[in-house]
TORPA-4810 file (N, C-alpha, C, O; in nm, 3 decimals):
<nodes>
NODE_1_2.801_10.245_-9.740_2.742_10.146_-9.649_2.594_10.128_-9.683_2.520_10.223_-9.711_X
NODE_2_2.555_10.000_-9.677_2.424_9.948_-9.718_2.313_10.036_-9.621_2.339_10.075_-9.507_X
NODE_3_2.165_10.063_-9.700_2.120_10.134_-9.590_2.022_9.997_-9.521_1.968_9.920_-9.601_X
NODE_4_2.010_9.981_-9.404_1.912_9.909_-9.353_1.765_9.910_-9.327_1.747_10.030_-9.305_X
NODE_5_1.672_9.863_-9.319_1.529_9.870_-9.275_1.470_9.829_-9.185_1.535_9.725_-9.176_X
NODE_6_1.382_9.820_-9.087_1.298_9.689_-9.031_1.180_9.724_-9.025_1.185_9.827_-8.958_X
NODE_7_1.070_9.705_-9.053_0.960_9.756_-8.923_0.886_9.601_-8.901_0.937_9.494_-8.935_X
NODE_8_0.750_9.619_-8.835_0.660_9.446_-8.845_0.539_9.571_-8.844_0.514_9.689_-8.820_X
NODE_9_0.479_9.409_-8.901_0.309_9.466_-8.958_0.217_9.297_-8.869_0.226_9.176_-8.894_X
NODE_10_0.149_9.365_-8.780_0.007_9.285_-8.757_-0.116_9.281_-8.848_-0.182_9.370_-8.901_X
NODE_11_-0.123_9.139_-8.849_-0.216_9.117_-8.983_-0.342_9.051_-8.826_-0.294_8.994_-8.728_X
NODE_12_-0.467_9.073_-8.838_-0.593_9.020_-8.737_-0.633_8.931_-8.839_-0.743_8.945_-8.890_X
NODE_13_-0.527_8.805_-8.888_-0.595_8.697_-8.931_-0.459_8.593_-8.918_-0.340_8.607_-8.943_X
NODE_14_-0.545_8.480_-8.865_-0.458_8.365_-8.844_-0.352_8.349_-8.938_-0.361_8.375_-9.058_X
NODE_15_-0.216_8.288_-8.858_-0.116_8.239_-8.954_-0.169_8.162_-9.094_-0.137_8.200_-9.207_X
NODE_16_-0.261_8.041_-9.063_-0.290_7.965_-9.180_-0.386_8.033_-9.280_-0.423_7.971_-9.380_X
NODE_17_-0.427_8.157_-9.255_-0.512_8.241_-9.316_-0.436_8.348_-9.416_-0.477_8.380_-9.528_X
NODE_18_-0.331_8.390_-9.358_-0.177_8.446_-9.387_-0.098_8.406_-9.487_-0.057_8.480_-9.576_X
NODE_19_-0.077_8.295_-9.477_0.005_8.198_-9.556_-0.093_8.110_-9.652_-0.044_8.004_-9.690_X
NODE_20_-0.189_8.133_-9.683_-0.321_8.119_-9.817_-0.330_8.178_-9.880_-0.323_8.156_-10.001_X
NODE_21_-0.362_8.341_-9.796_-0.410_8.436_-9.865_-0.191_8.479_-9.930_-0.182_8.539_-10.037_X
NODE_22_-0.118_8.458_-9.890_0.039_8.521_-9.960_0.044_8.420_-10.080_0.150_8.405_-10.141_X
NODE_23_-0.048_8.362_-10.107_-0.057_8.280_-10.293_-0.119_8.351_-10.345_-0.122_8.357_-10.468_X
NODE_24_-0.197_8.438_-10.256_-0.277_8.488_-10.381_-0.309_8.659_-10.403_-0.408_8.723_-10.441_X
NODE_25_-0.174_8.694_-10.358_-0.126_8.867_-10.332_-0.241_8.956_-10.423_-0.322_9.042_-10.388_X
NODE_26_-0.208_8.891_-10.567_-0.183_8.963_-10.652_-0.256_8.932_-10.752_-0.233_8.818_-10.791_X
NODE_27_-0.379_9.016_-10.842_-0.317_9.165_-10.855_-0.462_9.197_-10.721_-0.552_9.118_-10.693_X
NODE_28_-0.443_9.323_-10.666_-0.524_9.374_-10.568_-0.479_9.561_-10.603_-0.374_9.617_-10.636_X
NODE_29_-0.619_9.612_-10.573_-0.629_9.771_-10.553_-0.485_9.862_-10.564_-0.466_9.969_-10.622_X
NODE_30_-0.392_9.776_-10.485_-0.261_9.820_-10.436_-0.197_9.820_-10.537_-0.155_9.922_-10.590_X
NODE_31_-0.177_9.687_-10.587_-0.035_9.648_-10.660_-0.024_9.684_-10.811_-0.018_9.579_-10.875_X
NODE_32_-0.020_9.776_-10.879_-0.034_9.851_-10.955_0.119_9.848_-11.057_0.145_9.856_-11.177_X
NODE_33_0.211_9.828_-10.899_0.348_9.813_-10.959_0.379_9.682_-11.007_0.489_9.667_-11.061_X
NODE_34_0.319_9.607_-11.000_0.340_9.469_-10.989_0.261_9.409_-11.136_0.141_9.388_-11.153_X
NODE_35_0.365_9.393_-11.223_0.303_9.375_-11.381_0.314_9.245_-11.382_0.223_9.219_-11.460_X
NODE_36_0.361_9.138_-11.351_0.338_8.993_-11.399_0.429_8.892_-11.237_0.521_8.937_-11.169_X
NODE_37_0.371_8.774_-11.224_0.454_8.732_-11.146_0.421_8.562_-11.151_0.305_8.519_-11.146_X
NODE_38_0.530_8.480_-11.160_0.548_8.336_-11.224_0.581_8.203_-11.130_0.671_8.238_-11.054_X
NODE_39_0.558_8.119_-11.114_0.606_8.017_-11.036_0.724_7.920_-11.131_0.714_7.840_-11.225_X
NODE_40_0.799_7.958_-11.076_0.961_7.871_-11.125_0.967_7.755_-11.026_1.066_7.685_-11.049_X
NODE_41_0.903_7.717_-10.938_0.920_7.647_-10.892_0.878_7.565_-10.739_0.927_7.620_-10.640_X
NODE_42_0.811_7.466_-10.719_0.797_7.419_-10.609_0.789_7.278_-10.555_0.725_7.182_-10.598_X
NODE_43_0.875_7.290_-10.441_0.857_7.135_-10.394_0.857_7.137_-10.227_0.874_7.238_-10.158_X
NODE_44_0.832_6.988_-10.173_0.821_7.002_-10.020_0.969_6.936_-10.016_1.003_6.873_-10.117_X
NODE_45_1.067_6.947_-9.898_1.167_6.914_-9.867_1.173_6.938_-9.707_1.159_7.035_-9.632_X
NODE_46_1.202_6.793_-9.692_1.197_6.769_-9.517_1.075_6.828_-9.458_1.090_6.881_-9.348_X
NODE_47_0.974_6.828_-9.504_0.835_6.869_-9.467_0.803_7.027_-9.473_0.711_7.080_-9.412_X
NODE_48_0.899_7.096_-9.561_0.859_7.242_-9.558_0.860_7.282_-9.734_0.954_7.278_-9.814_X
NODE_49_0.760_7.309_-9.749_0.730_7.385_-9.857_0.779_7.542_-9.911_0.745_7.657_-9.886_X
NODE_50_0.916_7.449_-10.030_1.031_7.601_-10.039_0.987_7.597_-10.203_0.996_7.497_-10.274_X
NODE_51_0.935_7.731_-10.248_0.913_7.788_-10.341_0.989_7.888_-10.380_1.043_7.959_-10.296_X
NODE_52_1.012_7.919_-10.576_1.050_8.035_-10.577_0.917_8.071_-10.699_0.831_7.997_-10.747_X
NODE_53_0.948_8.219_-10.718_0.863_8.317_-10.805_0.974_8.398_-10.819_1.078_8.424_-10.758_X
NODE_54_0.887_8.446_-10.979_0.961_8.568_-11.031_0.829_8.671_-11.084_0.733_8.644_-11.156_X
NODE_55_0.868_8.801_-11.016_0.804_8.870_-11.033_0.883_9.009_-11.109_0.995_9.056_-11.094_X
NODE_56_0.765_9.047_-11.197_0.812_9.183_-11.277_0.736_9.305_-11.189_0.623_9.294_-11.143_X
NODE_57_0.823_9.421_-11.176_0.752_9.530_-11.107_0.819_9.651_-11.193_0.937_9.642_-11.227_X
NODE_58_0.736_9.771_-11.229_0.779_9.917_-11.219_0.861_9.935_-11.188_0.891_9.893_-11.076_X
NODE_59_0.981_10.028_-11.285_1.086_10.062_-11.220_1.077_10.244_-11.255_1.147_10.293_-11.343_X
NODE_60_1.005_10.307_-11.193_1.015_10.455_-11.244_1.079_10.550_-11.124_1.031_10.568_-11.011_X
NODE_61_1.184_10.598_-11.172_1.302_10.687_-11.107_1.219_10.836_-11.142_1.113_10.861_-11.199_X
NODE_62_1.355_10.940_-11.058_1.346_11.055_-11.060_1.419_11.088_-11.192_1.502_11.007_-11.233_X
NODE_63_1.395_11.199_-11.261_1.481_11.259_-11.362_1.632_11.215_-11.355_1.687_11.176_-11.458_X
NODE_64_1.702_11.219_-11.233_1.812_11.230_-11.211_1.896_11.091_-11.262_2.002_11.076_-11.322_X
NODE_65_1.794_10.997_-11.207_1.841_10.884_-11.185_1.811_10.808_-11.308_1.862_10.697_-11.316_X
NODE_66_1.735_10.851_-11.408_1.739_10.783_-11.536_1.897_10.783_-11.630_1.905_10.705_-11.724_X
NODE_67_1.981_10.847_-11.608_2.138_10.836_-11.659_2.194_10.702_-11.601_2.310_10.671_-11.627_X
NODE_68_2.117_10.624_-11.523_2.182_10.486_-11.437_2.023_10.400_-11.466_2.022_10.277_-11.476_X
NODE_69_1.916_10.470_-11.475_1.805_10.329_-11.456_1.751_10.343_-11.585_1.676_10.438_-11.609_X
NODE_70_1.782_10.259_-11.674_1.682_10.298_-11.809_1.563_10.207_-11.842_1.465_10.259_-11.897_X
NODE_71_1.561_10.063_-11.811_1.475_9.976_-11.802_1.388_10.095_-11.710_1.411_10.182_-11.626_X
NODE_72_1.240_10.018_-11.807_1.126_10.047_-11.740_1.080_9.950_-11.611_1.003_9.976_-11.519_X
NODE_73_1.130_9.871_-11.630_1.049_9.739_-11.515_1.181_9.641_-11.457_1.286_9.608_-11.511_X
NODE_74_1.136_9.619_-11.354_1.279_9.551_-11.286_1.257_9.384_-11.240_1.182_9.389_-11.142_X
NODE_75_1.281_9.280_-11.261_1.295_9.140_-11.236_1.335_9.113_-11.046_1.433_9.158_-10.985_X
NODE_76_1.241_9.042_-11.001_1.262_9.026_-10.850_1.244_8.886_-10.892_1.186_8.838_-10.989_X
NODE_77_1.320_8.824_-10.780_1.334_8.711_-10.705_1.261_8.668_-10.590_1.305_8.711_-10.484_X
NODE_78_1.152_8.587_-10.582_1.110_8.568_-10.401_1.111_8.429_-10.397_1.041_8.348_-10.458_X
NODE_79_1.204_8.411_-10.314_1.201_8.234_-10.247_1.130_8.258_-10.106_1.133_8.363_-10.041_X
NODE_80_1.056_8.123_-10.066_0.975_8.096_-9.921_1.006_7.986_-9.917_1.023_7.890_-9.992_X
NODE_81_1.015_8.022_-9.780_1.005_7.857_-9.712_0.861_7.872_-9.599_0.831_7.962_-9.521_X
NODE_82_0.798_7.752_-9.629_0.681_7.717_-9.513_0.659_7.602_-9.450_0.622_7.494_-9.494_X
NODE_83_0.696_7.649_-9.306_0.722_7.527_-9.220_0.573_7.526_-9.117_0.538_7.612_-9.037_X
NODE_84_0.516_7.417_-9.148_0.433_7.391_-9.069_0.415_7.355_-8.949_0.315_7.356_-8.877_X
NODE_85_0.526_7.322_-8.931_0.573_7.238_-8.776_0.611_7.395_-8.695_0.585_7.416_-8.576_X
NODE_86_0.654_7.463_-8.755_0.704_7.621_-8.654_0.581_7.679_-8.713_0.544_7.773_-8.643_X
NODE_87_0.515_7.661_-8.798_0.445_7.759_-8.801_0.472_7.957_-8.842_0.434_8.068_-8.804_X
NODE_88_0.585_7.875_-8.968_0.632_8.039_-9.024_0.630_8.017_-9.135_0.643_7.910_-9.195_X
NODE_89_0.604_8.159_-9.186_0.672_8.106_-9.380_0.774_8.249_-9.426_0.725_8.361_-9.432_X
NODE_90_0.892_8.227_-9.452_0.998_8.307_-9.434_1.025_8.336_-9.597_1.062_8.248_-9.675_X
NODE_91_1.002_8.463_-9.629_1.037_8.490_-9.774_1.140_8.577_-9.762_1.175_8.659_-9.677_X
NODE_92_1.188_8.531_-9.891_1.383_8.618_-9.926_1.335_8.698_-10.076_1.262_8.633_-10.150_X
NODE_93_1.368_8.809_-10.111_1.326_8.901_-10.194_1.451_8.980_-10.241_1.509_9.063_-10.172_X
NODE_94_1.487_8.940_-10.376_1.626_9.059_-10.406_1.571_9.110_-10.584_1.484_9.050_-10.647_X
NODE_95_1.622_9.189_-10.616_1.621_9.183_-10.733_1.696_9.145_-10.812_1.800_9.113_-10.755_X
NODE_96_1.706_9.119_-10.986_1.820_9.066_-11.033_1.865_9.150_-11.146_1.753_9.179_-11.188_X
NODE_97_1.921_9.193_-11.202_2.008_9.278_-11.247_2.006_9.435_-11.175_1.940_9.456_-11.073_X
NODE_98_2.088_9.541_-11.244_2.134_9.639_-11.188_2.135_9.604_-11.051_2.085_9.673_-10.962_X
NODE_99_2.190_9.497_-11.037_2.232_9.522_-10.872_2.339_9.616_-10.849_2.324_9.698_-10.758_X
NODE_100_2.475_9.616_-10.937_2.590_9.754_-10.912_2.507_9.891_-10.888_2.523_9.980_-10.805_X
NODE_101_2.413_9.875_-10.993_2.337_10.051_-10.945_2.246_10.052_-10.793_2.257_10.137_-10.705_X
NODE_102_2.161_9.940_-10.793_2.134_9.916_-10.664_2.041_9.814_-10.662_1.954_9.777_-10.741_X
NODE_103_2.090_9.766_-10.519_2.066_9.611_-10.477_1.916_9.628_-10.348_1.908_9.713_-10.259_X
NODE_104_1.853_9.561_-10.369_1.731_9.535_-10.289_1.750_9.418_-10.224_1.809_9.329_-10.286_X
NODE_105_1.718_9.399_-10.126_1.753_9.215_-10.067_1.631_9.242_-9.922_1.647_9.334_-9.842_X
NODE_106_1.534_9.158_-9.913_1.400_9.170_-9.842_1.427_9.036_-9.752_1.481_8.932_-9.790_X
NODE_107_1.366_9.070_-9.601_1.359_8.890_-9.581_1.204_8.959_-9.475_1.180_9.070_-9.425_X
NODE_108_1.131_8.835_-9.479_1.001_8.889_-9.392_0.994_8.732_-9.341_0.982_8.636_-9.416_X
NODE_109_1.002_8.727_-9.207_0.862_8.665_-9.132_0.790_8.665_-9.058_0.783_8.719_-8.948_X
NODE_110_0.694_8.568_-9.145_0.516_8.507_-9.081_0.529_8.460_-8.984_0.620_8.378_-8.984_X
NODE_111_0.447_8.480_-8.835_0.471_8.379_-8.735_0.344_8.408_-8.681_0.280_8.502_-8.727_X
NODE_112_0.285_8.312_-8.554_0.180_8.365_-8.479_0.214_8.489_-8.396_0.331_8.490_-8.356_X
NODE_113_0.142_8.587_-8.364_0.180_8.655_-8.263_0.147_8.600_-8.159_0.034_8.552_-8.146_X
NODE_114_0.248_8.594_-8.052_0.232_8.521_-7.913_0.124_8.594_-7.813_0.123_8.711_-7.774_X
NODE_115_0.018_8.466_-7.779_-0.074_8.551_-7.642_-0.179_8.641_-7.774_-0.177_8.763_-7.754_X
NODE_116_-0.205_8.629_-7.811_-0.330_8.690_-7.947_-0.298_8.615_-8.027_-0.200_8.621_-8.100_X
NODE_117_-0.431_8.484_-8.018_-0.441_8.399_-8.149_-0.563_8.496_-8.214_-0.644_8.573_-8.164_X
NODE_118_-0.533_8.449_-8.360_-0.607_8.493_-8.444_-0.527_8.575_-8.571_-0.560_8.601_-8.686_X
NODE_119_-0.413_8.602_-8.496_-0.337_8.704_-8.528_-0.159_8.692_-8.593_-0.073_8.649_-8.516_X
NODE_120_-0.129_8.724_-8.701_-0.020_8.724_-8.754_0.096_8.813_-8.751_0.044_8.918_-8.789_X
NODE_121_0.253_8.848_-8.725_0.307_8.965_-8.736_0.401_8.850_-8.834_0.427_8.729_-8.837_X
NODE_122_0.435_8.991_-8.915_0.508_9.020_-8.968_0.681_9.073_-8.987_0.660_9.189_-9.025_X
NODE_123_0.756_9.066_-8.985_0.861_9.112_-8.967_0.935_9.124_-9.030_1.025_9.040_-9.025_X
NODE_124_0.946_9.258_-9.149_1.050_9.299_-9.186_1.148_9.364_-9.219_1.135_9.486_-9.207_X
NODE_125_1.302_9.303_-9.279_1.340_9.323_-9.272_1.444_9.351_-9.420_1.451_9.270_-9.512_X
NODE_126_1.515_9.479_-9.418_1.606_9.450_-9.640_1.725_9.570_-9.578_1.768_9.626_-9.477_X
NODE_127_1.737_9.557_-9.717_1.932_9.605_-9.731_1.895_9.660_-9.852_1.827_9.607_-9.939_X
NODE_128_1.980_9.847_-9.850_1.957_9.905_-9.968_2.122_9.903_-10.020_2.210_9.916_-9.934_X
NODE_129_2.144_9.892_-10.106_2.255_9.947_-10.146_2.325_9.956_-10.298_2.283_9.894_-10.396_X
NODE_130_2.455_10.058_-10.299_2.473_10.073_-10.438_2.588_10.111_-10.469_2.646_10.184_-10.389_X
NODE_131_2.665_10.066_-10.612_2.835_10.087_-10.594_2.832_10.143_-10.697_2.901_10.112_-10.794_X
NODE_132_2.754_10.232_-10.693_2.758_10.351_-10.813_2.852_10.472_-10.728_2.798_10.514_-10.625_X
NODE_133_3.010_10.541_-10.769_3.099_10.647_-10.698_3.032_10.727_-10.735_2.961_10.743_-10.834_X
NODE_134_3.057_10.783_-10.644_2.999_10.920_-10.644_2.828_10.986_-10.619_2.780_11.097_-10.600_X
NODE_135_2.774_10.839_-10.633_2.628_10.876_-10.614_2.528_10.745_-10.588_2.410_10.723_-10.616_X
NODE_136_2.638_10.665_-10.519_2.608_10.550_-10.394_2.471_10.659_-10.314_2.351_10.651_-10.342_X
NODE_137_2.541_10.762_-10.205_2.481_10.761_-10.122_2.336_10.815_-10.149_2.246_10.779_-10.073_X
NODE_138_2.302_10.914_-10.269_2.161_10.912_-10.346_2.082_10.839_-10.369_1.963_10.856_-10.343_X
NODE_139_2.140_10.723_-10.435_2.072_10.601_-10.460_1.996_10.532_-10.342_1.876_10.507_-10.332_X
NODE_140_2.087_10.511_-10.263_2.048_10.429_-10.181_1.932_10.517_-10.095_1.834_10.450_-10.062_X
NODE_141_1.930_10.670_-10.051_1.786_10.743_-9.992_1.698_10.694_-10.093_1.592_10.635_-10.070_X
NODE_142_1.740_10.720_-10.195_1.645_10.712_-10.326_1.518_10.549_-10.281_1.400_10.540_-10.248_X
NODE_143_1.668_10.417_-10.311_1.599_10.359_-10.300_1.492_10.292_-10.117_1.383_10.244_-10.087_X
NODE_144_1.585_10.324_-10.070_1.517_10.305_-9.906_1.384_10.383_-9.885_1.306_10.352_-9.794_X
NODE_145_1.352_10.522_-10.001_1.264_10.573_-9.984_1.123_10.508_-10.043_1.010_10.498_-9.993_X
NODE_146_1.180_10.469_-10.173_1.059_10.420_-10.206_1.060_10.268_-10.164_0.952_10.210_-10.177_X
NODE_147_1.157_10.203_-10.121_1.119_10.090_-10.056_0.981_10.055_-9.943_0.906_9.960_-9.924_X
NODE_148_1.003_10.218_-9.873_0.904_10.254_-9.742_0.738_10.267_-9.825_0.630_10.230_-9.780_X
NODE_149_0.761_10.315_-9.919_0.659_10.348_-9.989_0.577_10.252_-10.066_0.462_10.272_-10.105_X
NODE_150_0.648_10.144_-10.084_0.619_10.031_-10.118_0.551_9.898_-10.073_0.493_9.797_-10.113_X
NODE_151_0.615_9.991_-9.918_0.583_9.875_-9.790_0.456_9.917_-9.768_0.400_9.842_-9.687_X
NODE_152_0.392_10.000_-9.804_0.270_10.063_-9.748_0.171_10.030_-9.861_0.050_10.009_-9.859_X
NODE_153_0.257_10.032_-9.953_0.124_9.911_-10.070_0.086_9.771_-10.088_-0.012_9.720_-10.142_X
NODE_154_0.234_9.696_-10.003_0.217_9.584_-10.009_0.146_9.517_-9.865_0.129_9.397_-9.844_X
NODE_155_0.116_9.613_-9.788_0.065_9.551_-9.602_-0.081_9.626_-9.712_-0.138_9.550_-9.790_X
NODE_156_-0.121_9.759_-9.705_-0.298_9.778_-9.775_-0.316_9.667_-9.870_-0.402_9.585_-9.837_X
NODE_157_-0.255_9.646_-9.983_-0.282_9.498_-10.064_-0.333_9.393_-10.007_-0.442_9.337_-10.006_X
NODE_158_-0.214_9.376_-9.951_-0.267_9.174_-9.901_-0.396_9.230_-9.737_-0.498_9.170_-9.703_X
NODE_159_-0.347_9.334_-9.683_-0.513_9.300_-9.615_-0.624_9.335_-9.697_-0.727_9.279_-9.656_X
NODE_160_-0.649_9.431_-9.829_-0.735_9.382_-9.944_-0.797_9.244_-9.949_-0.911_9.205_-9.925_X
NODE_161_-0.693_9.185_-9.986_-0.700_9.047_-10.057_-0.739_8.953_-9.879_-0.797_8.845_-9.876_X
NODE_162_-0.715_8.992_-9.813_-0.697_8.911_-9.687_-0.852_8.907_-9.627_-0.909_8.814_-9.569_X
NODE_163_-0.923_9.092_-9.674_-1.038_9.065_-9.600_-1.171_8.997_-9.721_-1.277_8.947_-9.684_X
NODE_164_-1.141_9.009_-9.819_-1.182_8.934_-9.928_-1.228_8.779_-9.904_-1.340_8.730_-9.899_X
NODE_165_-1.084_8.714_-9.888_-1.075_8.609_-9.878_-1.167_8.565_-9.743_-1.240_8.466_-9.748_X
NODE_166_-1.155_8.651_-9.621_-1.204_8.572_-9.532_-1.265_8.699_-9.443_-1.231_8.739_-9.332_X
NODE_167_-1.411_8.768_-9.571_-1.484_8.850_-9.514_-1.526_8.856_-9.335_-1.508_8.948_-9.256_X
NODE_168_-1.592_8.704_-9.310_-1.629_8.665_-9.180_-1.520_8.640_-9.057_-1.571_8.573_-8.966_X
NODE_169_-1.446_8.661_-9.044_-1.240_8.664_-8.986_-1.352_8.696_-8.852_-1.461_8.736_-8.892_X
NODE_170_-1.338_8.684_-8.713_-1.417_8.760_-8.624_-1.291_8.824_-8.584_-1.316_8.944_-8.568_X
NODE_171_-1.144_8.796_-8.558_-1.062_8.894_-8.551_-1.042_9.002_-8.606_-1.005_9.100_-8.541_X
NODE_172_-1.067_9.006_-8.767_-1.020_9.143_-8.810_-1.169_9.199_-8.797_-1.159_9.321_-8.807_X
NODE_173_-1.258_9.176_-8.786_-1.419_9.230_-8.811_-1.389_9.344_-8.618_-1.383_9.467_-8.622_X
NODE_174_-1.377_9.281_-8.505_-1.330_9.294_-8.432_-1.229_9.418_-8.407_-1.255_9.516_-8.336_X
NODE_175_-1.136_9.401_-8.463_-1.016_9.543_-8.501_-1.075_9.655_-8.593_-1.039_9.773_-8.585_X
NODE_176_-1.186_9.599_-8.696_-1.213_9.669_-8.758_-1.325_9.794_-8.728_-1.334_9.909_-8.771_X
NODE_177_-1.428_9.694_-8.606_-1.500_9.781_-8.525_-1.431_9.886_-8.403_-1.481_9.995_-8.375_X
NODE_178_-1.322_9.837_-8.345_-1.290_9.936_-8.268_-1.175_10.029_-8.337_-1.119_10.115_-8.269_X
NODE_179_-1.144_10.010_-8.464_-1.089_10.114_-8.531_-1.175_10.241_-8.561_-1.157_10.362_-8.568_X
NODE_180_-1.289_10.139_-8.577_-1.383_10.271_-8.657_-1.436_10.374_-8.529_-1.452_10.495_-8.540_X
NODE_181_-1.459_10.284_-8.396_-1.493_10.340_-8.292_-1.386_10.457_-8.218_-1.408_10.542_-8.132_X
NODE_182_-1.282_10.425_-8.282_-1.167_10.519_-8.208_-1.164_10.622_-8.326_-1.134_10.734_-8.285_X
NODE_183_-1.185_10.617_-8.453_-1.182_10.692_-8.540_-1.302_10.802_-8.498_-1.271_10.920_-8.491_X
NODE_184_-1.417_10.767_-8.475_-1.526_10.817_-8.430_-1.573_10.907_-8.315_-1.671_10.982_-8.313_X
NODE_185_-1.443_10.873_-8.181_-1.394_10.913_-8.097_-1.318_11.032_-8.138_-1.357_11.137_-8.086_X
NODE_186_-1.218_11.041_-8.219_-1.158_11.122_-8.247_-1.219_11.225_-8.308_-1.183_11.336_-8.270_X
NODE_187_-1.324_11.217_-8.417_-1.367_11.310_-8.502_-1.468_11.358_-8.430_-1.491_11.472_-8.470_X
NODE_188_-1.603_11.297_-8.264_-1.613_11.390_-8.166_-1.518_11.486_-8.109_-1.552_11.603_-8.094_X
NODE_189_-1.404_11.445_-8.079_-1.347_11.552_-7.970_-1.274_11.661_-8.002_-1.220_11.750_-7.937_X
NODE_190_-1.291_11.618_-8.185_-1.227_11.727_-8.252_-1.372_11.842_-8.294_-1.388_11.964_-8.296_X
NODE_191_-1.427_11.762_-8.312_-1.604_11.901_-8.341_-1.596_11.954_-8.168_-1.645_12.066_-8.157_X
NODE_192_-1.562_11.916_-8.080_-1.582_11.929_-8.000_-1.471_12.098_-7.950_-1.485_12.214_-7.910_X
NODE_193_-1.368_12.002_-7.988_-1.293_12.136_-7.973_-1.293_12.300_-8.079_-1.283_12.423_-8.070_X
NODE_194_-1.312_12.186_-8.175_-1.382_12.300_-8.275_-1.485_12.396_-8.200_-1.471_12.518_-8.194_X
NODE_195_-1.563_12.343_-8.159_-1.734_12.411_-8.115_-1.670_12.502_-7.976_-1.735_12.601_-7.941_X
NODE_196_-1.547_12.468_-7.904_-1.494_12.526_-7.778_-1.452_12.651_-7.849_-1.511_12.757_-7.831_X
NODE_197_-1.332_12.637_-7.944_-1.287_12.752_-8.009_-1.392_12.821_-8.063_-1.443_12.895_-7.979_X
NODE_198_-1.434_12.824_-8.151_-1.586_12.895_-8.152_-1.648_13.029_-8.066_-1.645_13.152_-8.067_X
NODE_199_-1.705_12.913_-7.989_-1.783_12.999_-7.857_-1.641_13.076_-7.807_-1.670_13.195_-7.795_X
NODE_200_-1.515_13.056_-7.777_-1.445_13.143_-7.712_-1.418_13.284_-7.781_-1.395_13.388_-7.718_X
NODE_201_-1.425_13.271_-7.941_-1.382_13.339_-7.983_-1.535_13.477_-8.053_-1.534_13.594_-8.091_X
NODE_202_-1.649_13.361_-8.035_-1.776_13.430_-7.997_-1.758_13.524_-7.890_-1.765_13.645_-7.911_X
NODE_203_-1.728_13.458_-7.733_-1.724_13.557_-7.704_-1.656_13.653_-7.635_-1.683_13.717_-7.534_X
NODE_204_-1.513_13.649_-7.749_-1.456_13.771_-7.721_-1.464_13.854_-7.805_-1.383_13.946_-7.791_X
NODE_205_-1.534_13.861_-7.894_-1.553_13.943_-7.982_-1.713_14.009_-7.925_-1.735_14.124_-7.963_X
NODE_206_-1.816_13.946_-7.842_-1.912_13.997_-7.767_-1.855_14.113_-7.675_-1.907_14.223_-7.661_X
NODE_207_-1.739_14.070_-7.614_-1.689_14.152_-7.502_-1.641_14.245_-7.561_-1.618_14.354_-7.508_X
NODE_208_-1.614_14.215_-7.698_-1.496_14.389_-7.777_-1.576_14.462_-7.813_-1.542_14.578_-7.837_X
NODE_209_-1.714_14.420_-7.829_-1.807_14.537_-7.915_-1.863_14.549_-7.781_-1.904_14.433_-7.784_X
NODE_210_-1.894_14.581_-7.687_-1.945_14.600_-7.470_-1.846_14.698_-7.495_-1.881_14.811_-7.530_X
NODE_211_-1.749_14.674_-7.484_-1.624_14.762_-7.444_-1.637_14.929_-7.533_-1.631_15.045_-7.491_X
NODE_212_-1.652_14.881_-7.643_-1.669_14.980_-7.778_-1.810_15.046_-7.715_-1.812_15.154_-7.655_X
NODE_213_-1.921_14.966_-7.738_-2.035_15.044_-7.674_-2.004_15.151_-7.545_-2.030_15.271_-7.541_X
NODE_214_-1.955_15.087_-7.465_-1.962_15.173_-7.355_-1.823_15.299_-7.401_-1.827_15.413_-7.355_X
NODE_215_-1.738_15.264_-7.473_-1.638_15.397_-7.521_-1.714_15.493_-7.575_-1.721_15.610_-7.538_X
NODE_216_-1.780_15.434_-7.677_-1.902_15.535_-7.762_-2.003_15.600_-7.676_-2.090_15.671_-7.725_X
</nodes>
């Protein structure tokens, strides 16, 4: 059985800020895996702008799994659609060969987040799977694992590229100050507790050598 995914990612920059900066991913700090990527194609149809790309990425396995993955680099697929009138842009993501060993299939969308303008979520969502007997169900941890791992290069990337693009954002500048302020918060109350443990342990070790004195 296919393994499933979901999570969503808040981006503190407008949809139309979102859907600018997703032309121009790549390459950023992050994407390291990401060796070449092409436009095959684009046109508007019924007022929504449906594109595809082909992108080349890294394909590096565990020891184990090189008896099934021998290509170094793996061929993806991403079609979008961007509808201006809803105000989404919905990308589909699979890869194309070794799909029998294992299949990737991505769908994410862009929308406003409702009640916080300024602000974008994300939502996604893929399918791991693999009809390799006997070692289906490996594969597929295998790949769901680094799928997760992936996801965490591609949300740090594009907000890279996101705060780049639109240094002055007062939303993310905004998130970015009370991140740092809660970060700051935290690393007080931790010296803090630090400095508690300390003194407690100051002084019980005052009280063990009292005790000793007065034995002596």
């Amino acid at each position: 059985m296919a393994k499933y995914y979901e999570n969503s990612t808040i981006y503190n920059y407008s949809w139309e800020q979102v859907t600018q900066g997703f032309w121009n991913r790549y390459p950023n700090p992050f994407s390291g895996h990401v060796l070449s990527e092409d436009t095959v194609s684009r046109e508007v149809r019924n007022g929504k702008l449906h594109s595809k790309r082909l992108l080349t990425k890294t394909n590096h396995v565990p020891k184990w799994g090189e008896r099934f993955f021998k290509a170094k680099s793996v061929n993806i697929v991403e079609e979008s659609v961007v509808d201006p009138n809803e105000r989404t842009l919905v990308t589909y993501t699979r890869n194309i060969g070794f799909n029998k060993i294992m299949s990737v299939v991505e769908k994410v969308v862009y929308k406003s987040l409702p009640d916080h303008p300024g602000k974008t979520i994300a939502i996604r969502s893929a399918w791991i799977d693999s009809s390799v007997y006997g070692f289906g169900t490996a594969i597929r941890a295998f790949g769901l694992d680094r799928f997760k791992k992936n996801c965490a290069k591609t949300v740090n990337g594009f907000n890279y590229v996101l705060q780049h693009m639109f240094p002055n954002n007062p939303v993310a500048l905004a998130a970015a100050a009370a991140a740092a302020a809660a970060q700051g918060s935290k690393a007080q109350k931790l010296r803090e507790a630090a400095k508690h443990a300390s003194d407690h342990m100051k002084a019980q070790a005052e009280h063990l050598v009292q005790n000793l004195s007065v034995k002596g």
